[in-house]
C-alpha positions in Angstrom: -12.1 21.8 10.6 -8.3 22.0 9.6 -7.8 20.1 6.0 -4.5 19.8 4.0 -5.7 20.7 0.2 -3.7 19.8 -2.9 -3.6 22.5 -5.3 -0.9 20.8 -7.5 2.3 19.9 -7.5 4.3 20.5 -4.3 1.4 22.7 -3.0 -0.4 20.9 -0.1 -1.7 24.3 1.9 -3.9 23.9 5.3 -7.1 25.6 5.3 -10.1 25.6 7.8 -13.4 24.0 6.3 -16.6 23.3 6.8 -17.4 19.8 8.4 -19.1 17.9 5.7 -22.6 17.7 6.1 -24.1 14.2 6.7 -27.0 13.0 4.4 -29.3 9.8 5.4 -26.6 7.2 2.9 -23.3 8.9 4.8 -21.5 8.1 7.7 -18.9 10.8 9.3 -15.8 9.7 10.7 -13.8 12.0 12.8 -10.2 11.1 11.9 -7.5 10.1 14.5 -4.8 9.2 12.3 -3.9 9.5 8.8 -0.7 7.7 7.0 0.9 9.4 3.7 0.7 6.7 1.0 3.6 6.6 -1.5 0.9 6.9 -4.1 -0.1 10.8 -2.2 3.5 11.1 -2.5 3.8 10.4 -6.4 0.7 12.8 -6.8 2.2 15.2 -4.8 5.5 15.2 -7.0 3.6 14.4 -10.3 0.3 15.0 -10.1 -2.9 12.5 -11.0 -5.0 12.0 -14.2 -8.0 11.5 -12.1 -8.1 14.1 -9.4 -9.7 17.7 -9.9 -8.0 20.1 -7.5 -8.2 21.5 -5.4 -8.6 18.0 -3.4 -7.7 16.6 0.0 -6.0 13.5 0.1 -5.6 10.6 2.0 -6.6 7.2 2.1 -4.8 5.5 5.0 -6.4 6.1 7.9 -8.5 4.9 11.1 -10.9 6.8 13.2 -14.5 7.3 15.3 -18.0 7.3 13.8 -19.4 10.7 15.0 -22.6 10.8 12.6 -24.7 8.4 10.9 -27.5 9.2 8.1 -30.6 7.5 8.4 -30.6 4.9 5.9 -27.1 3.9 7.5 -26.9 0.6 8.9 -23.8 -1.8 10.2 -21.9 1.5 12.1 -23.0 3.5 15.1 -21.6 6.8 16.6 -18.6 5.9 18.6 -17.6 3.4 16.6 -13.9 2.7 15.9 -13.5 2.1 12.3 -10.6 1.9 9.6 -12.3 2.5 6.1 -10.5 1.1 2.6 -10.7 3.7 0.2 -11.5 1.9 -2.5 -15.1 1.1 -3.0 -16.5 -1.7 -5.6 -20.1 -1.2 -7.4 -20.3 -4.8 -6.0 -22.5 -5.7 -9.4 -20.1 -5.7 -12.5 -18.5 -8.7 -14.1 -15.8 -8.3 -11.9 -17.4 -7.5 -8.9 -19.8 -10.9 -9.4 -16.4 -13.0 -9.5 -14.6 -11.4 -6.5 -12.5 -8.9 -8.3 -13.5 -6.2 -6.8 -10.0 -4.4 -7.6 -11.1 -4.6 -10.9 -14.3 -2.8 -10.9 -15.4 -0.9 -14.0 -17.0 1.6 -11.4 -14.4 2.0 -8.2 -14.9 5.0 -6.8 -12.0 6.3 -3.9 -11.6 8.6 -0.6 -9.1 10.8 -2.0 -10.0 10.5 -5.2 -13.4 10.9 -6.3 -14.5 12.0 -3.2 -12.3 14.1 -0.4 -9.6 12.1 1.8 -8.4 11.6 5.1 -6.0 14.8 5.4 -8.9 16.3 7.1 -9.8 16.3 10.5 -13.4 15.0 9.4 -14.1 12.7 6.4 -17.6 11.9 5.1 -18.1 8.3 3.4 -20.8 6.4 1.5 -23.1 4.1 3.1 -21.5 1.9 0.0 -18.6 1.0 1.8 -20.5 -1.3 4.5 -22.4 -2.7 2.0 -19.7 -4.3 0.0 -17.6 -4.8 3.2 -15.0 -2.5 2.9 -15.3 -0.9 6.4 -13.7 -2.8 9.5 -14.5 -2.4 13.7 -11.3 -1.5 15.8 -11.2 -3.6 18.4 -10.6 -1.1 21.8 -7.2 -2.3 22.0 -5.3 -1.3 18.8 -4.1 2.0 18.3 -5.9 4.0 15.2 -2.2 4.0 14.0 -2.1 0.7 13.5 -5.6 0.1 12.4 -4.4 2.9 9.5 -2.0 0.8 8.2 -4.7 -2.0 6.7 -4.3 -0.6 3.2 -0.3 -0.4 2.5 -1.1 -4.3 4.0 -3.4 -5.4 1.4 -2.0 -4.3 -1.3 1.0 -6.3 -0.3 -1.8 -9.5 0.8 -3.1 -9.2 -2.9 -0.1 -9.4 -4.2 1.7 -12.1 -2.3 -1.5 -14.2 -2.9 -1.3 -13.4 -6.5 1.8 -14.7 -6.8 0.7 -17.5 -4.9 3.7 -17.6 -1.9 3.6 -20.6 -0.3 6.4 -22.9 2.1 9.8 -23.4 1.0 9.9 -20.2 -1.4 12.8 -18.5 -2.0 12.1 -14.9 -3.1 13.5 -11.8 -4.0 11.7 -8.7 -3.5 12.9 -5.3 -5.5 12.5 -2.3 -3.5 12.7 -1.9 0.0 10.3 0.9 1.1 7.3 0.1 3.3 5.4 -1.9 0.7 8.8 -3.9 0.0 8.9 -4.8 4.1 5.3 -5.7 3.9 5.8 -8.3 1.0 8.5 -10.0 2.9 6.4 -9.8 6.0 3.6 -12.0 4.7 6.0 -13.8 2.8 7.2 -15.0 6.2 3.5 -15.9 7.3 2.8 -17.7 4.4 6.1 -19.9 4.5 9.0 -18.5 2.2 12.3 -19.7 3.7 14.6 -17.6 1.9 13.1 -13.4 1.8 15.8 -11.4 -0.1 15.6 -7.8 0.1 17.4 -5.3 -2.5 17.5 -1.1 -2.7 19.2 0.8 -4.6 20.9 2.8 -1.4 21.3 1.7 1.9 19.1 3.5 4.0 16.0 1.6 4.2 17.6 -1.6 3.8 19.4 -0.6 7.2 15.6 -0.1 8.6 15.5 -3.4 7.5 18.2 -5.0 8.6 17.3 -3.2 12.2 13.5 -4.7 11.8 15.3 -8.3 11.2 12.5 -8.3 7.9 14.7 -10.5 5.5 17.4 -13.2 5.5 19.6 -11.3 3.1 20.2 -7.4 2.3 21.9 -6.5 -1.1 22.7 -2.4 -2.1 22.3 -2.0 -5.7 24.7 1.1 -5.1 27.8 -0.9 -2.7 27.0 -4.4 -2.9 28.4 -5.5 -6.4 26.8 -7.8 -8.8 23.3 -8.6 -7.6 22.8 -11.9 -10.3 26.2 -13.5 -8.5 24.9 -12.7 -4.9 21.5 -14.5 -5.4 23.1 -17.3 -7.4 25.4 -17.5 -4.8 22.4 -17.8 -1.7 20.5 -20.2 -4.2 23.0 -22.7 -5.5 22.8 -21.4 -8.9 18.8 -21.4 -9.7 18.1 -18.5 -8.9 14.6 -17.3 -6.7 11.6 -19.0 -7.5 9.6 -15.4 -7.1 10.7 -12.0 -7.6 8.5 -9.5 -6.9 9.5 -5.6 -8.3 8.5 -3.5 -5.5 9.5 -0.6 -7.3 8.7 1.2 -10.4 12.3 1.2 -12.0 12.1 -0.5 -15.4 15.6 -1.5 -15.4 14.2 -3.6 -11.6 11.9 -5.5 -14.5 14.5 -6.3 -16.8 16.7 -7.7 -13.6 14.0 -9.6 -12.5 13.0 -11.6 -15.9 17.1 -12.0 -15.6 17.5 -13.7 -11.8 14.6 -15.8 -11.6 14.8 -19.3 -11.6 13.1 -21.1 -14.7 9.7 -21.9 -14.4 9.8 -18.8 -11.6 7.2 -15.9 -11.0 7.9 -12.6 -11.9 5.7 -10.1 -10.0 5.2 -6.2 -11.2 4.0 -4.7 -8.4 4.1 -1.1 -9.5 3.1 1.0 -12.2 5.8 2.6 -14.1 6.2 6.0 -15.6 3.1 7.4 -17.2 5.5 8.9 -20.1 7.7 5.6 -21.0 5.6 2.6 -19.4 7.2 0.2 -22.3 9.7 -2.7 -20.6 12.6 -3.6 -22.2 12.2 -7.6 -21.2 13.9 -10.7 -23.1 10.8 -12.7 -24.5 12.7 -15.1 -25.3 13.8 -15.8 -21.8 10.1 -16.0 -20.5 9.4 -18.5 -23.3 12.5 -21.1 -23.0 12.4 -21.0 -19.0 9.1 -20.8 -19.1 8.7 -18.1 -16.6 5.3 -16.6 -15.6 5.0 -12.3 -15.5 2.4 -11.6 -13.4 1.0 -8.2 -11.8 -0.8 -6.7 -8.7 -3.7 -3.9 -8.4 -5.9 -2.9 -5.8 -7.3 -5.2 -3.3 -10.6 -7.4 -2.2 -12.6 -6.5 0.7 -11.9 -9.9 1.6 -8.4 -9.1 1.3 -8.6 -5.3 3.4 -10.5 -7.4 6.2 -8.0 -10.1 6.5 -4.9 -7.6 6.6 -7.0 -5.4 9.1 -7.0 -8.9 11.7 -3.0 -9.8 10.4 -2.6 -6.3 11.9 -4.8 -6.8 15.3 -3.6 -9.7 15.9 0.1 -8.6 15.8 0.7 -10.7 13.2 1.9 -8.1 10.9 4.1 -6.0 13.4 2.6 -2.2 12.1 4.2 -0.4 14.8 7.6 -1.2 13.5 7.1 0.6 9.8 6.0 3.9 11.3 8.9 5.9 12.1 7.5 9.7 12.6 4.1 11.1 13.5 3.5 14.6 12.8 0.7 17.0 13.3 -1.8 17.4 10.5 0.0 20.9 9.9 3.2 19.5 9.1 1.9 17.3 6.7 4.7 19.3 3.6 7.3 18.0 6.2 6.0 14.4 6.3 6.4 14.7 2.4 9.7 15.8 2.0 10.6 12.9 4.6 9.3 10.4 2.3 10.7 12.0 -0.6 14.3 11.8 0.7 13.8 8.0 1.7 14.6 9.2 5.4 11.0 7.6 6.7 9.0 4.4 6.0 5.5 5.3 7.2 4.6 8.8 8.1 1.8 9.3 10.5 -0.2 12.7 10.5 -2.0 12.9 14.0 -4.8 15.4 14.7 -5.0 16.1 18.1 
């Protein structure tokens, strides 16, 4: 089989392989389509503590059952299945209270084991068990179906933050994770979605998509504090999420939101300099709440699968190129320059 193996940084080379052998706890899914993740991006520009190269990555991706071990049960061969690729012990403290994000023992596809820039990828029986693998109904495209995991990391954290009618709120960063927040934003009753980037061109993909009310260019735009005072009578949003993982965009948000607001930090921030530069003394006297996002449930991952069936999330309308597994260095550089939202490697 073709695979695209990370060596380090910038060095993602295509190689044939062996098709991983089945034993009686895996299942093998022959992959039909693969998304880059900005998090493949940031460890293709900057590496990972975790991963041993050489490695294939990939996590976001759907495809068909073509093998099942013996002690496999809840998948059959010709199944259509979209896989999360994180995996819970399903027994730790956090496991027992439906953190499953939080495991002390998460394992991933791409990770700890080898990902979906492959044209075969081999997973744990695990992953049914704890309910972190999901049926394609015959009518989505494995495109979409590849999309559930950018969409629940966005579910978690707009559920986190605890979104609800009437909000008004601000989201920094308008790459695909930053269209998905104000997506289910919408379906869970903000009225006001404002969307900010520093350049223009993905808040033009925006604007095209019709994702927000309001578009503001960190770059063009002037003052951002006097343009959401301005939309908000002078309060300010009542949630900001930082979609983004620009510590000045933390600083700005503890500055805009409205007292008693929600701060959201999405993202991590820089490995070498992860310490914020935030105004205690504006989170105590407005009493404002700074809240975070990891991971996902599999309640979560199964839920955003069925917001993507269903239409309700509009998938098709992040991905703007597919490429052939062979191009996947191309599909990188795209997302590097900001020129594409979701990337689609296809393998036929």
């Amino acid at each position: 089989m073709k695979a695209a193996v990370y060596y380090g940084l910038g060095d993602i080379r295509i190689e044939e392989q062996e098709i991983p052998k089945t034993g009686p706890d895996d299942y093998l899914v022959k992959v039909k389509a693969s998304a880059i993740c900005g998090s493949d991006l940031r460890t293709y520009q900057h590496g990972h503590a975790k991963i041993q190269n050489p490695q294939v990555l990939g996590h976001e991706f759907a495809g068909e059952v073509v093998e099942a071990g013996s002690q496999v049960k809840g998948v059959q061969v010709g199944e259509r299945v979209s896989v999360h690729p994180g995996i819970p012990c399903g027994h730790c403290y956090y496991c027992d209270r439906g953190l499953q994000n939080l495991c002390e023992d998460r394992k991933n596809l791409g990770i700890h084991y080898p990902g979906s820039f492959a044209e075969y990828i081999k997973i744990p029986k695990k992953t049914l068990e704890v309910g972190t693998c999901v049926k394609i109904p015959e009518h989505v495209p494995y495109e979409i179906a590849a999309l559930g995991d950018p969409v629940v990391s966005a579910l978690n954290g707009e559920e986190t933050i605890d979104t609800r009618l009437g909000d008004t709120i601000l989201i920094l960063g308008c790459g695909p994770i930053g269209m998905l927040h104000a997506m289910i934003a919408r379906l869970k009753g903000a009225s006001t979605i404002i969307l900010v980037n520093r350049s223009k061109g993905r808040l033009e993909m925006a604007k095209e998509r019709k994702i927000a009310d309001y578009y503001f260019c960190l770059e063009t735009d002037g003052n951002l504090k006097e343009f959401v005072h301005k939309i908000t009578g002078g309060m300010g949003p009542n949630k900001v999420v930082v979609a983004n993982t620009s510590k000045v965009s933390a600083k700005q948000a503890v500055e805009i939101v409205a007292k008693g607001g929600v701060v959201q930090l999405f993202a991590g921030f820089p490995k070498e300099s992860p310490v914020l530069d935030i105004d205690g003394n504006l989170i105590h006297y407005r009493q404002l709440t700074v809240s975070s996002s990891y991971g996902s449930t599999p309640r979560q991952f199964q839920l955003a699968e069925q917001l993507l069936f269903d239409g309700k999330i509009n998938g098709k309308s992040l991905i703007t190129h597919h490429l052939p597994l062979e191009e996947i260095n191309k599909g990188f550089e795209l997302m590097k320059n900001a020129e594409a939202l979701k990337v689609i490697l296809t393998y036929e």
